[in-house]
C-alpha positions, 0 to 999 in steps of 0.5 A, a space after each residue: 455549127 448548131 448543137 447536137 444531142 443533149 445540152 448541157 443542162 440537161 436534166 434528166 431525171 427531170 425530163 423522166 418526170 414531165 414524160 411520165 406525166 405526159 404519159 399518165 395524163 395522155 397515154 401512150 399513144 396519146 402522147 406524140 414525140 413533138 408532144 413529148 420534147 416541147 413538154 421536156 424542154 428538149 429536142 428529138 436528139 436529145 431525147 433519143 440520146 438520152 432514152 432510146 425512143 418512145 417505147 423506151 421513154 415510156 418503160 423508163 417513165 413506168 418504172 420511175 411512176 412505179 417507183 415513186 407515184 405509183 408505189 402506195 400499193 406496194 408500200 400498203 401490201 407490205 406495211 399493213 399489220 393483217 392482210 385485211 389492213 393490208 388490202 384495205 390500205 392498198 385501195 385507199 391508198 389508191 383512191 386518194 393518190 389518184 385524186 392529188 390536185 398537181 397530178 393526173 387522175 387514175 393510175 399510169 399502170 392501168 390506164 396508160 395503155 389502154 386499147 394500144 393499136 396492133 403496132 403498140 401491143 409491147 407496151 400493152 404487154 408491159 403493163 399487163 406485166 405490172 397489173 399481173 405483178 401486183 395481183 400476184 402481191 395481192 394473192 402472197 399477201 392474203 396467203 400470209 393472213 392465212 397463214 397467220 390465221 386471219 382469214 379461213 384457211 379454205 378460202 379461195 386466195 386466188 378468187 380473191 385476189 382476182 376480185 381485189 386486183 378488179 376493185 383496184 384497177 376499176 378505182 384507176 377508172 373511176 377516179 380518172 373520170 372524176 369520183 369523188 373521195 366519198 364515193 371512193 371510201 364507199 367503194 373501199 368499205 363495199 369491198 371489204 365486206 366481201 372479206 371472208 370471216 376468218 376461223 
């Protein structure tokens, strides 16, 4: 009688990572279920077993990139001394983790997604949700320079971390289509001049 569901040797947080990768090179509708198990090393029992279905796989996949790939921007929002450092941390940081040679270009949470059929529009909605999570971090993060006085206390937070969360999110495209870090680090700078002088 022929074995069903997981093996024995299954490993599923390694499994976890090859679909996150297959997701982040391919996207979601990009990536079929056959793709998925032969990438996996693993068969369509198992993989339903062991993560639900596809959508399910892909939500856990986000979370672990999130969770380690893709968490520079948090951990540069968080770490940086002043909201300017913070910020221009962040896009650094998002130019040259993009660009690693053993992974995908671009960032998952942008790009993974993108123009989703009708029948896929949970998972769109799913990563709008991080997009809109981050930008929220971008708007916390310039309102506590401002009130440590790093920036004027009239400038438009909002405005400007709708224009911080753009830059980010266009360097997820420009680096999936293959910028170089030259031209990564003059975006960086080019953004940061539009830093409002603070009081």
């Amino acid at each position: 009688m022929a074995e069903r569901g997981r093996p024995r040797n299954f490993d599923r947080t390694a499994a976890l990572r090859v679909a996150m990768e297959m997701f982040w090179e391919h996207g979601y509708e990009g990536t079929s279920i056959a793709d998925l198990t032969s990438a996996m090393g693993i068969t369509p029992p198992s993989l339903y077993n062991a993560f639900g279905n596809k959508e399910q796989l892909f939500r856990e996949a986000v979370e672990f990139y999130v969770a380690r790939d893709g968490g520079t921007t948090a951990r540069a929002l968080r770490e940086g001394a002043t909201a300017y450092k913070a910020i221009e941390a962040m896009l650094q940081a998002a130019g040259s983790a993009a660009q690693g040679p053993d992974r995908p270009r671009g960032c998952l949470v942008v790009l993974g997604a993108a123009n989703c059929a009708q029948q896929n529009k949970k998972v769109d909605e799913f990563l709008q949700g991080y997009r809109q999570g981050t930008r929220e971090a971008i708007f916390h993060r310039i309102r506590q320079g401002q009130s440590a006085n790093e920036l004027a206390p009239d400038a438009d937070a909002g405005a400007l971390a709708d224009f911080y969360a753009t830059v980010l999110n266009g360097l997820a495209v420009l680096t999936r289509d293959g910028a170089s870090r030259t031209s990564v680090q003059a975006i960086v700078r080019q953004a940061m001049a539009a830093w409002p002088a603070s009081a």
